[in-house]
Backbone as numpy.savetxt, mean C-alpha at the origin, in Angstrom:
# Nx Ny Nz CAx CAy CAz Cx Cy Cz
-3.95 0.18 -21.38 -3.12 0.52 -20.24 -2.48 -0.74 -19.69
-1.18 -0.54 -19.23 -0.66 -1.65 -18.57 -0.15 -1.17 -17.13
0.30 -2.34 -16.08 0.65 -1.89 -14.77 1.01 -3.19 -14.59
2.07 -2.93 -13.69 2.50 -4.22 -12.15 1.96 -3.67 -11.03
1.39 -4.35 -10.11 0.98 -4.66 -8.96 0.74 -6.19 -8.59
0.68 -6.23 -7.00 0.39 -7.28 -6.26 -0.98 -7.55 -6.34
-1.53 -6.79 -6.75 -3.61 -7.00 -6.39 -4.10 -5.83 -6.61
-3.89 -5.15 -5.00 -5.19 -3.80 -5.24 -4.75 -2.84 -6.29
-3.86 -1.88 -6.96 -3.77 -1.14 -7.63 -4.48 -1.78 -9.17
-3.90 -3.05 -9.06 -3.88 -3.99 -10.35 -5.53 -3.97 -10.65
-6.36 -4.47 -9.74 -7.84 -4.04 -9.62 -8.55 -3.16 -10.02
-7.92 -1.95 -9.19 -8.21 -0.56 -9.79 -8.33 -0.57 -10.87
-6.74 -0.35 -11.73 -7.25 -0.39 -12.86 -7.76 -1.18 -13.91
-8.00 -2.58 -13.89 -8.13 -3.63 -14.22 -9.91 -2.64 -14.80
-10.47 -1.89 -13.24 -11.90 -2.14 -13.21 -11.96 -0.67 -13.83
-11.19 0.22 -13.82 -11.52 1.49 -14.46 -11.08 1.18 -16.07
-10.39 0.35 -16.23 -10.07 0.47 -17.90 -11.63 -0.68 -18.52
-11.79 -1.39 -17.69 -13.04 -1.84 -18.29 -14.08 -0.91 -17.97
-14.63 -0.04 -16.96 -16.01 0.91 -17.47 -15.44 1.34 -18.90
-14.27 1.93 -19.12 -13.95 2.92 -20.28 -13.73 1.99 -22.08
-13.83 0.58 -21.35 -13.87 -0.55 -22.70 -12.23 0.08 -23.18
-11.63 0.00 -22.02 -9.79 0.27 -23.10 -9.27 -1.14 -22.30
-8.26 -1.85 -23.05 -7.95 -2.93 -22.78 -6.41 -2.77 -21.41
-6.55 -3.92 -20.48 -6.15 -3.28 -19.25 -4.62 -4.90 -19.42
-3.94 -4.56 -19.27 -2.52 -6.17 -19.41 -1.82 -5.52 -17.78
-2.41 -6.37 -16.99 -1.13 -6.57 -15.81 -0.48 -7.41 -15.51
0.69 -7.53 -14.66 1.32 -8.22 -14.56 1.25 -8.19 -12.84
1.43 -9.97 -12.29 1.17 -9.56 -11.02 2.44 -10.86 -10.67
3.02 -10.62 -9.61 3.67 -12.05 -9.40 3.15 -13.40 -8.99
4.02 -14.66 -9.07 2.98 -15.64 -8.67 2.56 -15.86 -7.42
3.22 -14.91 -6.64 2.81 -14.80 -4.87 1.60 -14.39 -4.46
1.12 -13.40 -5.83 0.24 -12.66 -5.35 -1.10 -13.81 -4.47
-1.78 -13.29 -3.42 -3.02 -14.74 -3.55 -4.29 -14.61 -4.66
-4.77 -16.06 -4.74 -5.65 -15.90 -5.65 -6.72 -15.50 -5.60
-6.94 -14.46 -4.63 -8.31 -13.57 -4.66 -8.15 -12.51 -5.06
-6.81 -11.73 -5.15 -6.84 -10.91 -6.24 -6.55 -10.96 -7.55
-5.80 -12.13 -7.70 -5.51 -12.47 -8.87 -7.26 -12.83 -9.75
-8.49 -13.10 -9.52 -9.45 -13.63 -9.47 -10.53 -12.18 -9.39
-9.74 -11.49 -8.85 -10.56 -10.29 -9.14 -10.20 -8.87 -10.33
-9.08 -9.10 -10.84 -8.37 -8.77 -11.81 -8.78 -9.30 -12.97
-8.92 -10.47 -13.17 -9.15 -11.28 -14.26 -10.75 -10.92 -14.24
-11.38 -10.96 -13.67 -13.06 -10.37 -13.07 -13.50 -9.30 -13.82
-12.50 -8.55 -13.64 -12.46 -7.23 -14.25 -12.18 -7.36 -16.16
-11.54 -8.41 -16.46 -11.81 -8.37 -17.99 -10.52 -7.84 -18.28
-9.18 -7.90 -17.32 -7.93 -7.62 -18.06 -7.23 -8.90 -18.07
-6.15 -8.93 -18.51 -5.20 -9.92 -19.24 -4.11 -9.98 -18.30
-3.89 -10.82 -17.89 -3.02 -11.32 -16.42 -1.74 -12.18 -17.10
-0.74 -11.69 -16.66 0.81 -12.07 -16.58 1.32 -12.30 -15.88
1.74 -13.53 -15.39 2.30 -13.31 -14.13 4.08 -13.59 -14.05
4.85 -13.00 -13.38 5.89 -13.48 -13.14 6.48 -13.39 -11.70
8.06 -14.09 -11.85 8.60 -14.28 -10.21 7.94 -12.44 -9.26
8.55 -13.11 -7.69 7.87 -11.84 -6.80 9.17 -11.30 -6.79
10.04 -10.75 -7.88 10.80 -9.55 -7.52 10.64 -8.27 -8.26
10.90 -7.61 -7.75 10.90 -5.80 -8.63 11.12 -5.71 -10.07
12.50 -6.63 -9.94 13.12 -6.67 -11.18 12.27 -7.28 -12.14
11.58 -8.87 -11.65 10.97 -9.93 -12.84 9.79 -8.42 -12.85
9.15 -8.16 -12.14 7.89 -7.31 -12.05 8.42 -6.18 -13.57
9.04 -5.56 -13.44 9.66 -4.47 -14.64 10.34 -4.90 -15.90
10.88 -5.82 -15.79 11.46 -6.97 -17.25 9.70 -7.39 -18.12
9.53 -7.79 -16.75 7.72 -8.90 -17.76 7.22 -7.70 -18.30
6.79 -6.25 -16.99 5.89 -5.29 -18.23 6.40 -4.40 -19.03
7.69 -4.90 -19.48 8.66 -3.97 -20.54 8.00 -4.67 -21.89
8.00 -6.16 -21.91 8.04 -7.05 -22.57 6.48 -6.66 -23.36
5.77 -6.54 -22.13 4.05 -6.48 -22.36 3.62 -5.10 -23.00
4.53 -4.45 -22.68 4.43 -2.96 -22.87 4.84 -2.94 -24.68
5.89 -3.56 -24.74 6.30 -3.41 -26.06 5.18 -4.32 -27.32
5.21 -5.34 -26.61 3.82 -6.15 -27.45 2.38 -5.68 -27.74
1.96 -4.84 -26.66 0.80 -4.48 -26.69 0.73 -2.73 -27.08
2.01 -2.38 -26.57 2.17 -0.45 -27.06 0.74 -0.17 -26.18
0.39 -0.58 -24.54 -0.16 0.03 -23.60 0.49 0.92 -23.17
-0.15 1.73 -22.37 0.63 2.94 -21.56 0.68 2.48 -20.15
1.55 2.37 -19.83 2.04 2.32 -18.37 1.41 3.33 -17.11
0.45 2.75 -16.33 0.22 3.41 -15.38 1.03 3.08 -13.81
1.86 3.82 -13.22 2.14 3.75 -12.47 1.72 3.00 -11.03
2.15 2.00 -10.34 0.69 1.87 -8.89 1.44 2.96 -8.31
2.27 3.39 -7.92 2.53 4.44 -6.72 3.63 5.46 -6.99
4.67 5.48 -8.49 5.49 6.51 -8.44 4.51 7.71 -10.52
3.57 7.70 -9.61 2.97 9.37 -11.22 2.54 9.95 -9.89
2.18 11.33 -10.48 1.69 11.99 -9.51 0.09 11.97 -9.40
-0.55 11.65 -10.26 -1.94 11.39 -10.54 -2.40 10.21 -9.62
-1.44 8.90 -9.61 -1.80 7.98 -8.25 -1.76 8.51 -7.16
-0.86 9.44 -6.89 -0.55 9.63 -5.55 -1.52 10.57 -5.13
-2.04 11.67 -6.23 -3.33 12.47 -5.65 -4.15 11.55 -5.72
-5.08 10.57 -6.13 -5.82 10.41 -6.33 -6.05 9.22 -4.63
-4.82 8.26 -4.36 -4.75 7.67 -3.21 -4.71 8.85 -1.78
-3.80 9.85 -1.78 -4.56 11.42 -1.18 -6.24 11.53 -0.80
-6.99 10.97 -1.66 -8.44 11.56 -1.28 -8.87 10.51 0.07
-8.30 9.73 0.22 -8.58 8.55 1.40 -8.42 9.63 2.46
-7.10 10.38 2.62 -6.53 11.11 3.87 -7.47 12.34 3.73
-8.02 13.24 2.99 -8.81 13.88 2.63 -10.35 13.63 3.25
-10.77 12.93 2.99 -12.29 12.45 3.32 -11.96 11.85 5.05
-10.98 11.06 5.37 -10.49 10.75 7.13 -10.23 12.38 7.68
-9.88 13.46 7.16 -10.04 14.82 8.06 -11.57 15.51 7.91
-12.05 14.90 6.70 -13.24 15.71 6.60 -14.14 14.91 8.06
-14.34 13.56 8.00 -15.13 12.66 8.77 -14.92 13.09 10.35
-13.35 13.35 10.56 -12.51 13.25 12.26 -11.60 14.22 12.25
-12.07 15.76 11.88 -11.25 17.14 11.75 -10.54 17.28 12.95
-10.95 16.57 14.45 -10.03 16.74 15.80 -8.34 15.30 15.73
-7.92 15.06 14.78 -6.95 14.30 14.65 -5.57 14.55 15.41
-5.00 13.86 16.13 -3.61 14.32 16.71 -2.66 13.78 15.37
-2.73 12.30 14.83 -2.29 11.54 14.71 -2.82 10.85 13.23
-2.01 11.07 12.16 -2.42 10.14 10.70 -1.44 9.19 10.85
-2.45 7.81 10.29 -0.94 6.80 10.01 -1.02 5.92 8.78
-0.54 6.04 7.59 -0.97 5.31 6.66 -0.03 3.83 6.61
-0.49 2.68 6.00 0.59 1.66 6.11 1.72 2.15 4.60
3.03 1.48 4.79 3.78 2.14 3.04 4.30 0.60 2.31
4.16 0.97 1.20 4.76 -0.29 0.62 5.64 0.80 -0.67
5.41 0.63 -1.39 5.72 1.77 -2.53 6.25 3.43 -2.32
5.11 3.33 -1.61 4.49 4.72 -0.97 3.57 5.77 -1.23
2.89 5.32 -2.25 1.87 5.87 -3.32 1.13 6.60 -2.26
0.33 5.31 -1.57 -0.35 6.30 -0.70 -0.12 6.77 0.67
0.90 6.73 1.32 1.64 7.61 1.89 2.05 8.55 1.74
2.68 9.04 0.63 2.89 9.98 0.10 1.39 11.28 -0.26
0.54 10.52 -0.77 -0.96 11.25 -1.17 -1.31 11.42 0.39
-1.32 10.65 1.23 -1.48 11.24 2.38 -0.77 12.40 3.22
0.43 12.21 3.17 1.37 12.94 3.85 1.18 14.33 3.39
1.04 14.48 1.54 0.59 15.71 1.28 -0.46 16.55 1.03
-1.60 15.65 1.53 -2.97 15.82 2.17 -2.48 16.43 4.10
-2.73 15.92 4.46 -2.45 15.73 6.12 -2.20 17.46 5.95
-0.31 17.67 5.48 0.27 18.20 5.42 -0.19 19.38 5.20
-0.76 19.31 4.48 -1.32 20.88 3.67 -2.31 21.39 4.56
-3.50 20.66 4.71 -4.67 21.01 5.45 -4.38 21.02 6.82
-3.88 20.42 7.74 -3.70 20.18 9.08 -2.25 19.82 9.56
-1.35 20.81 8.92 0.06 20.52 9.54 0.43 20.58 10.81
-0.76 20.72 11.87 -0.04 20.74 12.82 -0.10 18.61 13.31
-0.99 18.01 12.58 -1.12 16.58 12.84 0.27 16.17 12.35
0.41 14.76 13.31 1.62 14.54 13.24 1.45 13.15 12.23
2.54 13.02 11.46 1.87 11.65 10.44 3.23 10.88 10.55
3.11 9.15 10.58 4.01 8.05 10.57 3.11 7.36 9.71
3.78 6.42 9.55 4.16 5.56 8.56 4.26 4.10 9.05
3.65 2.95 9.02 3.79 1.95 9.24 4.15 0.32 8.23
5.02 -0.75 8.58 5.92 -0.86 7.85 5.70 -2.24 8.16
5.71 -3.28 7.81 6.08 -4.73 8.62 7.56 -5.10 8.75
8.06 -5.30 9.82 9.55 -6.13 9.82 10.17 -6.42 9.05
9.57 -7.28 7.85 9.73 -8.11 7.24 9.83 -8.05 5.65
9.84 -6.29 5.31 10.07 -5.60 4.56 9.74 -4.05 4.97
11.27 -4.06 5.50 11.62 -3.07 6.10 12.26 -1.67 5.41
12.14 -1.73 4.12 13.09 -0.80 3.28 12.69 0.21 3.20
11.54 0.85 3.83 11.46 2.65 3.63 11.55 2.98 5.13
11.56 1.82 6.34 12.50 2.37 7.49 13.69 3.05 7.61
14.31 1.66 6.84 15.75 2.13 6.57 16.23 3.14 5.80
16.00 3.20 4.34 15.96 4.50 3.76 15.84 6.03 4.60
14.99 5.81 5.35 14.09 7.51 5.62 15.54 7.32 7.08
15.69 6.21 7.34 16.85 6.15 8.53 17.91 6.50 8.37
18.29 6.05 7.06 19.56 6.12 6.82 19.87 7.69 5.61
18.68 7.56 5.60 18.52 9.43 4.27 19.14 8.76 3.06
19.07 7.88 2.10 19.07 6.90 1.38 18.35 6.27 0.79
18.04 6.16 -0.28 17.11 4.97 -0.78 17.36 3.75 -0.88
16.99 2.88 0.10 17.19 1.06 -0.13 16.44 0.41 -0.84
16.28 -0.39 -1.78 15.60 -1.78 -2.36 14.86 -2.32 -1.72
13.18 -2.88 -1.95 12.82 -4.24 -1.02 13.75 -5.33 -1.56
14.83 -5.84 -0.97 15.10 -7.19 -1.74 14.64 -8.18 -0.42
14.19 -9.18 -1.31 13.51 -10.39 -1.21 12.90 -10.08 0.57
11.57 -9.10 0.55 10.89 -8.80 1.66 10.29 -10.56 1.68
9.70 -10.61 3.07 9.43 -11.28 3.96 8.08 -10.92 4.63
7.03 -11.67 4.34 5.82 -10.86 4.83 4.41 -11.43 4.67
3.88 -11.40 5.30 2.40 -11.82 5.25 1.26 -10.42 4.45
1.98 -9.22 4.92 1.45 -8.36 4.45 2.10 -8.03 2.59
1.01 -8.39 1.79 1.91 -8.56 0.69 1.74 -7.55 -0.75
0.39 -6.61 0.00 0.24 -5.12 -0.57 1.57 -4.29 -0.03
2.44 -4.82 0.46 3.55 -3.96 0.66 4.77 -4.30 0.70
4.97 -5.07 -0.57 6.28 -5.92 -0.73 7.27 -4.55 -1.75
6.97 -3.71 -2.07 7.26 -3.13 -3.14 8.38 -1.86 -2.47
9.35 -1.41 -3.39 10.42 -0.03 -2.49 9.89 1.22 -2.72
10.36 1.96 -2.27 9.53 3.20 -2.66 10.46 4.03 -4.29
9.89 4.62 -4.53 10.65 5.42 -5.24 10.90 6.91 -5.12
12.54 7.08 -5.94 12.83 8.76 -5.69 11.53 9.75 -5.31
10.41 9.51 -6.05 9.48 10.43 -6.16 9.14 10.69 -4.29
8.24 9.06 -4.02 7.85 8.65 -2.80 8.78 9.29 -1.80
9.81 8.73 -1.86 11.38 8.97 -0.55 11.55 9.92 -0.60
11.33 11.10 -1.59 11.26 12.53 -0.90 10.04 12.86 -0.48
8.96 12.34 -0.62 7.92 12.91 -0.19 7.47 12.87 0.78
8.45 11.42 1.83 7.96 10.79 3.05 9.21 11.22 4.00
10.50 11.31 3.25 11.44 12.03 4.35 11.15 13.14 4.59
10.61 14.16 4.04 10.29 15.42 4.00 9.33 15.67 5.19
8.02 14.70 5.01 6.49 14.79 5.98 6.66 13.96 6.94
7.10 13.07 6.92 7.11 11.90 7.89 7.82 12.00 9.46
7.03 11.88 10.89 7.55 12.19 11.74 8.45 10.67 11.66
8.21 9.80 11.15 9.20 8.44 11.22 8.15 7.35 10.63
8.80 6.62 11.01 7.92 4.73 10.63 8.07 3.70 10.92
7.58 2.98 11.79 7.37 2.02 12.74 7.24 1.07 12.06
7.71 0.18 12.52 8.16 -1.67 11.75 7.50 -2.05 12.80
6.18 -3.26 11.94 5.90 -4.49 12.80 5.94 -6.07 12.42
6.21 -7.02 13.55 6.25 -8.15 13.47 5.10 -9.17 13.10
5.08 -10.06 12.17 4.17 -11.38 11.49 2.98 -10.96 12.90
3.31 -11.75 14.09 2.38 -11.97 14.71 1.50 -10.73 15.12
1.88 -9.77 15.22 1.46 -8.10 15.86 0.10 -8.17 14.30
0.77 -8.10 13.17 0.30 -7.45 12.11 -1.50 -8.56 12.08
-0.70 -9.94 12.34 -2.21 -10.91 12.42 -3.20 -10.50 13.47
-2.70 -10.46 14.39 -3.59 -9.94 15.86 -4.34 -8.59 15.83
-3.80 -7.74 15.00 -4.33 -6.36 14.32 -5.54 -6.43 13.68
-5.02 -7.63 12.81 -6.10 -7.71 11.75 -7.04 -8.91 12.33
-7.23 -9.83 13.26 -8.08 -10.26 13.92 -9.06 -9.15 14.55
-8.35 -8.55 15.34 -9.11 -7.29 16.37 -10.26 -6.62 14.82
-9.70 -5.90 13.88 -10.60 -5.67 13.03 -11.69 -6.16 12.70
-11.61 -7.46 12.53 -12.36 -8.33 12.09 -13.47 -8.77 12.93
-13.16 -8.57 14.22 -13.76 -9.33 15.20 -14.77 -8.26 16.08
-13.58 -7.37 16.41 -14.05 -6.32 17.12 -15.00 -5.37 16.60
-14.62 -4.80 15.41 -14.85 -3.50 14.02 -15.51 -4.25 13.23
-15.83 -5.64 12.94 -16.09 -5.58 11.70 -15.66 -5.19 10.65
-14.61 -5.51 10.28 -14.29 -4.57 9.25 -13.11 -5.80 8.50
-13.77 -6.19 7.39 -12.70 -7.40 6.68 -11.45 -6.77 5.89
-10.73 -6.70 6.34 -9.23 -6.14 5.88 -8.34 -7.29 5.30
-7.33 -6.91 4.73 -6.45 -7.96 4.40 -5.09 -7.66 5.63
-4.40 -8.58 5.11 -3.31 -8.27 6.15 -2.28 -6.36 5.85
-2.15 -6.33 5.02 -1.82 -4.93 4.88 -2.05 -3.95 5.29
-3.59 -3.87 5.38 -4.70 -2.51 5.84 -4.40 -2.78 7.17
-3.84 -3.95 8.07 -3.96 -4.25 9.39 -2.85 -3.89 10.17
-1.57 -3.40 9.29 0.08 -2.90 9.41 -0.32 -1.67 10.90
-0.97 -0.27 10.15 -1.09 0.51 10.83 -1.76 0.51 12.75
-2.89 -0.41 12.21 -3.10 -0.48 13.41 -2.45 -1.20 14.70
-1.58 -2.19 13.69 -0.60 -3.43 14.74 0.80 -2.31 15.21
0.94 -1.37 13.86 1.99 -0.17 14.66 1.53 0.60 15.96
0.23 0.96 16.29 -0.24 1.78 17.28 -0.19 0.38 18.64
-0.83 -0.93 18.25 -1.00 -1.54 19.46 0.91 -2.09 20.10
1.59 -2.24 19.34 2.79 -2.24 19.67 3.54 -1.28 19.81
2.70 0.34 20.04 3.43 1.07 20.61 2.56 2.51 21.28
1.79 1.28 22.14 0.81 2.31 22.82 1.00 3.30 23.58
2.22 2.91 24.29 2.73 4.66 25.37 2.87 5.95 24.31
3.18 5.31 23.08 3.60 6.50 21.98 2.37 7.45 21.34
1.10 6.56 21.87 -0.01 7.08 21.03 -1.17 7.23 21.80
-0.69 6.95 23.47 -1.94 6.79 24.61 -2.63 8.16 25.04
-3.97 8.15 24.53 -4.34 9.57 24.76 -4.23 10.54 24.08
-4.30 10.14 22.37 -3.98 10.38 21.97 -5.12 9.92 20.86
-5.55 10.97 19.36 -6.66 10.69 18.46 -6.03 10.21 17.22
-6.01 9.12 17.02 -5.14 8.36 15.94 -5.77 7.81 14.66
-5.96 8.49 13.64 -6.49 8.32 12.05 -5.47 6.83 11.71
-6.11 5.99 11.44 -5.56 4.76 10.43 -5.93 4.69 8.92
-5.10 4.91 8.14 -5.57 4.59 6.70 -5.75 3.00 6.49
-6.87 2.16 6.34 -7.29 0.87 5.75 -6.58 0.40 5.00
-6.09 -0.05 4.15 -6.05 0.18 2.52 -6.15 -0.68 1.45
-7.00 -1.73 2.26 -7.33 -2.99 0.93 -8.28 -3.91 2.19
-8.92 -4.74 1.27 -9.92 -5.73 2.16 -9.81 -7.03 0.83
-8.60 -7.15 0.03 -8.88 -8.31 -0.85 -8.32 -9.34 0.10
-9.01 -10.05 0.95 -8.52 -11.10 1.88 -8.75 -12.50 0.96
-7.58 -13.30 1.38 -7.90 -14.90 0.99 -8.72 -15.99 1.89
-10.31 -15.75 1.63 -10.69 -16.62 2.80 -10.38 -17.50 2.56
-9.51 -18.20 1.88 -9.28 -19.62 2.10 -8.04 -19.72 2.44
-7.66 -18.63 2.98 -5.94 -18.83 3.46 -6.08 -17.87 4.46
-7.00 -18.25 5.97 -6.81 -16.96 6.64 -5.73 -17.36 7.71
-4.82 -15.97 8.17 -3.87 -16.23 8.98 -4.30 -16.89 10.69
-5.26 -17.38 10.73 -5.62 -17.86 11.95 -6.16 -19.33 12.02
């Protein structure tokens, strides 16, 4: 099997193609940090790396794809990722069935999407957004503009979510999505401090998107029972944002 990702998807399967002893080739860019890159390789797959754009990301595993005749697993546009990232939103209604409020962070939209049509199905009357950093802003704009935009050259500390969504995703999130809230570098760090500090709970900067959307827009959510989807804890302790 082969895949592009930044880290966590790349992991995933990195660690499911080794229980199954099938050989795992990803490709990750050189941005990615080196704690996932380190946990990939951990896993016993074969690491490629190239530049952090979409494009180098899909050129390198064309290349890898053709050399090795792996099968391409999707991180966020098959439908099998997207159910399977779904069971997160699934098991958060089973745990907190009184929910006003789902909010997953989007990069791709893999699991936004698995959420939205989780949420959706079981508890449509909950209202679900989407949270976004500033600084790769392209499924704001899209779902804004009813359009699909490009990440080009996002901007971001949060870097599980450098990626655009696809046709699949962008209908699945204009469709469910009450909207999606963009936050700023500093909001998204202070999020993910509070986690850390407050919760316990070691997140990376990504998993920390959603919750920096609720504290920068508390009249919107005051009094209100608000589900956060997590969605990675591969942090660089040796590069923490504080």
């Amino acid at each position: 099997v082969c895949t592009h990702s930044s880290g966590n998807h790349a992991a995933a399967l990195a660690r499911a193609a080794g229980l199954r002893d099938v050989p795992a080739y990803i490709v990750m860019p050189s941005s990615a940090p080196p704690v996932k890159k380190a946990a990939v390789a951990g896993y016993g797959a074969v690491l490629t790396e190239c530049e952090p754009t979409l494009e180098a990301r899909e050129s390198t595993l064309a290349e890898v794809r053709d050399r090795t005749g792996a099968t391409f697993v999707h991180p966020y546009d098959d439908p099998h990722v997207i159910a399977g990232q779904g069971t997160a939103a699934l098991e958060l209604l089973e745990q907190a069935p009184d929910l006003d409020v789902v909010m997953p962070p989007i990069g791709g939209g893999g699991l936004a999407s698995g959420t939205t049509i989780t949420v959706s199905s079981l508890r449509p009357e909950i209202e679900l957004w989407g949270a976004e950093p500033a600084g790769a802003d392209d499924a704001f704009r899209s779902l804004r503009d009813g359009t699909l935009h490009p990440s080009v050259k996002p901007t971001t500390i949060a870097d599980g979510l450098l990626t655009s969504l696809s046709d699949r995703t962008f209908r699945i999130l204009s469709g469910g999505l009450a909207g999606i809230l963009t936050v700023d570098e500093q909001t998204i760090v202070c999020a993910m401090r509070l986690l850390w500090e407050r919760a316990k709970l070691l997140v990376e900067p990504s998993a920390a998107v959603p919750l920096a959307a609720v504290l920068a827009n508390r009249e919107r959510f005051e009094g209100r029972r608000v589900g956060l989807i997590l969605s990675g804890g591969n942090t660089d302790l040796e590069n923490l944002p504080w």
